[in-house]
C-alpha positions as CSV (number, residue, x, y, z in Angstrom):
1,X,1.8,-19.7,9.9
2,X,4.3,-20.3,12.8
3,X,7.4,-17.9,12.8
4,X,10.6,-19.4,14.5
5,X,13.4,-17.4,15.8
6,X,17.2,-18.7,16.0
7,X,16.1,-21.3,13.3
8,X,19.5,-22.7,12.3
9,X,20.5,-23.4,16.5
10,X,20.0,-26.5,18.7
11,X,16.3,-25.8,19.5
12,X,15.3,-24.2,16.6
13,X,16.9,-26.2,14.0
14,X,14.8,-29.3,15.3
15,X,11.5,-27.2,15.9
16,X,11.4,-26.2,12.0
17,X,11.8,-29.8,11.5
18,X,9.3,-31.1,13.5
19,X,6.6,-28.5,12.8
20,X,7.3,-28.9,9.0
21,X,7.0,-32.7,9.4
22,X,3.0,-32.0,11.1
23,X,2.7,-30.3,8.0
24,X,2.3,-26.9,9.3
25,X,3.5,-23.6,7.4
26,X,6.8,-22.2,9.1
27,X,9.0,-18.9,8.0
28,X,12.4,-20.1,9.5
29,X,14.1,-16.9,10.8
30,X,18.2,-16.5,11.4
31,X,20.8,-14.1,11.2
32,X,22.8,-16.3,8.6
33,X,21.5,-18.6,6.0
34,X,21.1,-22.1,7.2
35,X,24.2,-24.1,6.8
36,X,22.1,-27.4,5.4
37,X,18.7,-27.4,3.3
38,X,15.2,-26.4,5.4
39,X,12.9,-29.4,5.3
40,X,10.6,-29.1,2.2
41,X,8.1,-26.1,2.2
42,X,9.6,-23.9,4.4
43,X,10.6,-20.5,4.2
44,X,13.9,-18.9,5.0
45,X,13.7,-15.2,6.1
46,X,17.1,-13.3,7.1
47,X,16.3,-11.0,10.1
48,X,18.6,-10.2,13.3
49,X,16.2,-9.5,16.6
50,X,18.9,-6.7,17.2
51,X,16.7,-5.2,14.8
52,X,13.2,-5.4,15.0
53,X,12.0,-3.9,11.7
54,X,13.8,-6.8,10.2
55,X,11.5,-9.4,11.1
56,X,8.5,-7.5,9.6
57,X,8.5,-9.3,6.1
58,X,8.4,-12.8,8.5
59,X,5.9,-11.6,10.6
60,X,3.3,-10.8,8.2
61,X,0.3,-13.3,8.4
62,X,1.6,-15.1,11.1
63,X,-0.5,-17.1,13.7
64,X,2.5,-17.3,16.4
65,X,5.8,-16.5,17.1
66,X,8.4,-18.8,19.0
67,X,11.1,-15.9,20.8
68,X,14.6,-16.1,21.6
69,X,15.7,-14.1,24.2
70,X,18.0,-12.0,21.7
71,X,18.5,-8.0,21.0
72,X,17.7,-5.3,23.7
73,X,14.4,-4.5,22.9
74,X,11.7,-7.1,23.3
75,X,8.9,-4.6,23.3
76,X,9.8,-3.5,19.9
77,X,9.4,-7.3,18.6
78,X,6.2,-8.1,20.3
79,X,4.7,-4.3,19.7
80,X,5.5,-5.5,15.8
81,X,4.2,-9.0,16.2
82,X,0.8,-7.9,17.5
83,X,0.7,-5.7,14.8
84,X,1.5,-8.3,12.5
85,X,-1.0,-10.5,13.4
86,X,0.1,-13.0,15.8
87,X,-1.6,-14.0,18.2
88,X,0.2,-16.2,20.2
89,X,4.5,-15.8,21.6
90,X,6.2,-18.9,22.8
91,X,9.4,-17.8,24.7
92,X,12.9,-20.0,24.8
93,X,14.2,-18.3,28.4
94,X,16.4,-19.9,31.2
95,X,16.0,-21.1,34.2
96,X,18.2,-19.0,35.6
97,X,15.4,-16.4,35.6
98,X,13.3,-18.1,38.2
99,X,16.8,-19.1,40.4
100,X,18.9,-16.5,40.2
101,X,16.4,-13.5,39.2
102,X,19.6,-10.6,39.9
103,X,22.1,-13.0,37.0
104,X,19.8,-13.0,34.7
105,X,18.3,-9.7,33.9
106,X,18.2,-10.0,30.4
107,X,15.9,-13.1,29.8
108,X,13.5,-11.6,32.4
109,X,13.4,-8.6,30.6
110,X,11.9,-10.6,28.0
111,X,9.7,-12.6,30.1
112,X,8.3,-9.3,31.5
113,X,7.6,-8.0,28.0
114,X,5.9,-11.2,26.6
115,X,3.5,-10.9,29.9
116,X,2.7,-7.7,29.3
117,X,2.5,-7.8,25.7
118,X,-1.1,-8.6,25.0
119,X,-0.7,-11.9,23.2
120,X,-1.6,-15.7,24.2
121,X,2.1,-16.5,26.0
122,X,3.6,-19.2,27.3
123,X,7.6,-19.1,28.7
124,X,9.8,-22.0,28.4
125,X,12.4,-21.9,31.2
126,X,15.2,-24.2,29.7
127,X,18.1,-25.4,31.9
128,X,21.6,-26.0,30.6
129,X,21.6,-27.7,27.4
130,X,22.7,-31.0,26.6
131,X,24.2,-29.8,23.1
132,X,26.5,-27.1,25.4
133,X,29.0,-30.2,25.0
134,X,29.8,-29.4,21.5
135,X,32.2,-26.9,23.2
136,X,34.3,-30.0,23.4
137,X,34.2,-30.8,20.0
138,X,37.4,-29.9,19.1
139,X,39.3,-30.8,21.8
140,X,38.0,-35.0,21.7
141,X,38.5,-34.8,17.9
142,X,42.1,-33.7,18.4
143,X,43.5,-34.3,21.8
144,X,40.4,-37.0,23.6
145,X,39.9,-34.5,26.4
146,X,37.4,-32.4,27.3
147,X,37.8,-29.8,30.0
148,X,35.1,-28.0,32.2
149,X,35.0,-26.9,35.9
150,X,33.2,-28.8,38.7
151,X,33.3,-31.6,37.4
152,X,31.8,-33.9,39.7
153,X,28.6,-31.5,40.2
154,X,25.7,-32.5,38.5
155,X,22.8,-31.1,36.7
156,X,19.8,-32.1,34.8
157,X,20.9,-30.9,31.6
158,X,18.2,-31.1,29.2
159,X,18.3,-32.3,25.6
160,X,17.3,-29.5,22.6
161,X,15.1,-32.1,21.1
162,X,12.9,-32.4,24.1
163,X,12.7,-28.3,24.3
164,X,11.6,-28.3,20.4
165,X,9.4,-31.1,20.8
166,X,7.7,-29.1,24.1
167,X,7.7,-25.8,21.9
168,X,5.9,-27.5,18.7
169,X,3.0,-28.7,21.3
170,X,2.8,-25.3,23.0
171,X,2.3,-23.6,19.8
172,X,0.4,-25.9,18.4
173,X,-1.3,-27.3,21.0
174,X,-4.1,-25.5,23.9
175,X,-4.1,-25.1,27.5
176,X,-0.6,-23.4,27.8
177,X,-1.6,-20.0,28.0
178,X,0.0,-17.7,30.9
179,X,2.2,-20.9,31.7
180,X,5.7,-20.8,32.7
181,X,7.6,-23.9,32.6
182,X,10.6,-25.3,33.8
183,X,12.7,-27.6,31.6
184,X,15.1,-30.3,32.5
185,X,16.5,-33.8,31.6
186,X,15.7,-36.6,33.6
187,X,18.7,-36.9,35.9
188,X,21.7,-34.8,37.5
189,X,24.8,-35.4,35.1
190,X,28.2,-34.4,36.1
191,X,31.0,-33.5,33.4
192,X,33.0,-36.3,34.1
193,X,29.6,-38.3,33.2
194,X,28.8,-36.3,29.9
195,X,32.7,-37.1,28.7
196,X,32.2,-40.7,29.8
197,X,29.3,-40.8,28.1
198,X,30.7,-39.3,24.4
199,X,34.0,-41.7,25.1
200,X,31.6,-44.7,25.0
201,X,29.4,-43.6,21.6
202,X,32.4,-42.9,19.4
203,X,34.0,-45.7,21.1
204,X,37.4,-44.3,22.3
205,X,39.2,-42.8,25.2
206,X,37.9,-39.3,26.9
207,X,40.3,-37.9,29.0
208,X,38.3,-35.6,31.5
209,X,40.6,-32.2,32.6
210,X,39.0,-30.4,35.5
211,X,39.6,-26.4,35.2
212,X,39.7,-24.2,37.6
213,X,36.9,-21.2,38.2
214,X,38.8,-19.3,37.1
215,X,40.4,-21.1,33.8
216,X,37.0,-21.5,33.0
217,X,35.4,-17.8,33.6
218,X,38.7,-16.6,31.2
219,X,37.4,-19.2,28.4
220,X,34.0,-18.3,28.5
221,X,34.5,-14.7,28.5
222,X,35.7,-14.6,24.5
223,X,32.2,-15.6,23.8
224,X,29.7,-14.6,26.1
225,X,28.6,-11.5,28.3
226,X,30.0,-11.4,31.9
227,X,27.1,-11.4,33.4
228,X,26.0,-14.4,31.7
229,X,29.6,-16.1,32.7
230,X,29.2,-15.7,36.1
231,X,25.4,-16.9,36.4
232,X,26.5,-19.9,34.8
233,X,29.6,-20.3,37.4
234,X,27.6,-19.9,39.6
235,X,25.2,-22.3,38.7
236,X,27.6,-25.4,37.7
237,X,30.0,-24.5,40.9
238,X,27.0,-24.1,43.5
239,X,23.5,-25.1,42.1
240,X,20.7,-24.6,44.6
241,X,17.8,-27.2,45.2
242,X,15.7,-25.9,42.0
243,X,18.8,-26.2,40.0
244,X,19.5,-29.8,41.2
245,X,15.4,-30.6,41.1
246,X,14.1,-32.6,38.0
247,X,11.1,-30.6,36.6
248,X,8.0,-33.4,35.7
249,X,7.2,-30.3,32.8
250,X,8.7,-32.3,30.1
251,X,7.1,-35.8,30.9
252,X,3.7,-34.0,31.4
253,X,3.6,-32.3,28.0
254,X,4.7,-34.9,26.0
255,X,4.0,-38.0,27.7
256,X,6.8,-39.3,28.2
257,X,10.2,-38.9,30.4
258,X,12.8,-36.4,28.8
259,X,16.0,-38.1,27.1
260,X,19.2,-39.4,28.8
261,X,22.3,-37.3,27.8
262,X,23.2,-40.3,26.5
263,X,20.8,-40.4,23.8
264,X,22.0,-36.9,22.5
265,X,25.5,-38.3,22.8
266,X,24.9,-40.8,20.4
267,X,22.9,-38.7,18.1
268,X,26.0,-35.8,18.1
269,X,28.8,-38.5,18.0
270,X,29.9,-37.5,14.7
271,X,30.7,-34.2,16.1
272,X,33.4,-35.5,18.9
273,X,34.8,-38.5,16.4
């Protein structure tokens, strides 16, 4: 049995489906009860990584464990994993780890757990999401604009589907052990680009606003850590060469190239209409 973590979000959501498509046994595991039906034959277990005796009832019998980088204590969750049974941890970091080690503390907190933890690991390094655009959703359906700093700076934002896609072969698959990779689309994007790009699938005008740093830092503050806010500043305002570089890791573990933000355009465009 595989055991997925954050199973209602943009990765996990499409890992439970594709691991439940190749027929495997999955326990779905989310703070909240999915909003829309699991696929057929899988299990829903309500658990918060905040606390790690709640997974317990998910872990039991389990083969492997796909981790978010969630709660404070990682060592708990793997010390009760191991316990459990599994045997293998597959762990959904960032990039930022690997870039900008001192911003992002907290994922390599986890990463340093998973290594030491005993168990078969492998860590997934993601870089910015493509599905970070539905923080526009709003604002095209009601006003056609869509606001975000730097706008002409680029980066290889990487669509969720490809990171679940990499994750079901990982924990499915062999010859990932003690690998660490680096996820990415296949191309640098800029926001101006990603708004073009929604303007042209729901087939109206996208009005792109440029905010300042610090408009933006005061947005992103009501919903996420500062630490977090200014490693991602820092990383859309000023991305360094590995930032910027397009990883092959995608391409090589699923034979063929990552997806376009385009294509995830078109598949969220009921979102922005």
């Amino acid at each position: 049995m595989l055991v997925i973590t954050g199973a209602t979000g943009n990765v996990g959501s499409e890992l439970v489906r594709i691991l439940a498509a190749a027929g495997e046994r999955v326990t779905a595991v989310s703070r909240r009860a999915p909003e829309q039906d699991l696929p057929a034959g899988v299990r829903h277990h309500r658990a918060d990584l905040a606390e790690p005796q709640s997974l317990r009832p998910a872990l039991e019998g389990a083969g492997a464990l796909f981790l978010l980088v969630a709660g404070e204590d990682p060592g708990a969750v793997l010390e009760l994993a191991a316990r459990s049974g599994v045997r293998r941890v597959v762990l959904l970091s960032s990039q930022g780890v690997g870039t900008r080690p001192g911003l992002y503390r907290h994922p390599a907190a986890f990463e340093e757990a998973v290594r030491g933890s005993g168990l078969e690991w492998t860590v997934l390094r993601s870089g910015g999401l493509d599905s970070n655009a539905f923080a526009w959703a709003e604002s095209i359906r009601t006003h056609r604009t869509a606001a975000a700093p730097f706008g002409d700076v680029g980066l290889p934002t990487v669509d969720p589907a490809d990171v679940a896609e990499v994750a079901a072969a990982v924990l499915r698959g062999t010859g990932h052990a003690g690998s660490t990779y680096d996820l990415t689309g296949p191309v640098p994007v800029t926001p101006r680009e990603r708004a073009a790009a929604i303007a042209e699938v729901i087939g109206a005008p996208v009005r792109f606003v440029e905010q300042s740093p610090g408009e933006a830092r005061a947005q992103m503050l009501a919903f996420m850590p500062e630490p977090a806010v200014e490693g991602t500043l820092s990383i859309l305002g000023a991305p360094v060469a590995a930032e910027l570089a397009v990883s092959p890791a995608v391409e090589r573990i699923l034979g063929r190239a990552p997806r376009p933000f385009a294509a995830w355009a078109h598949r969220a465009a009921p979102a922005f209409r």
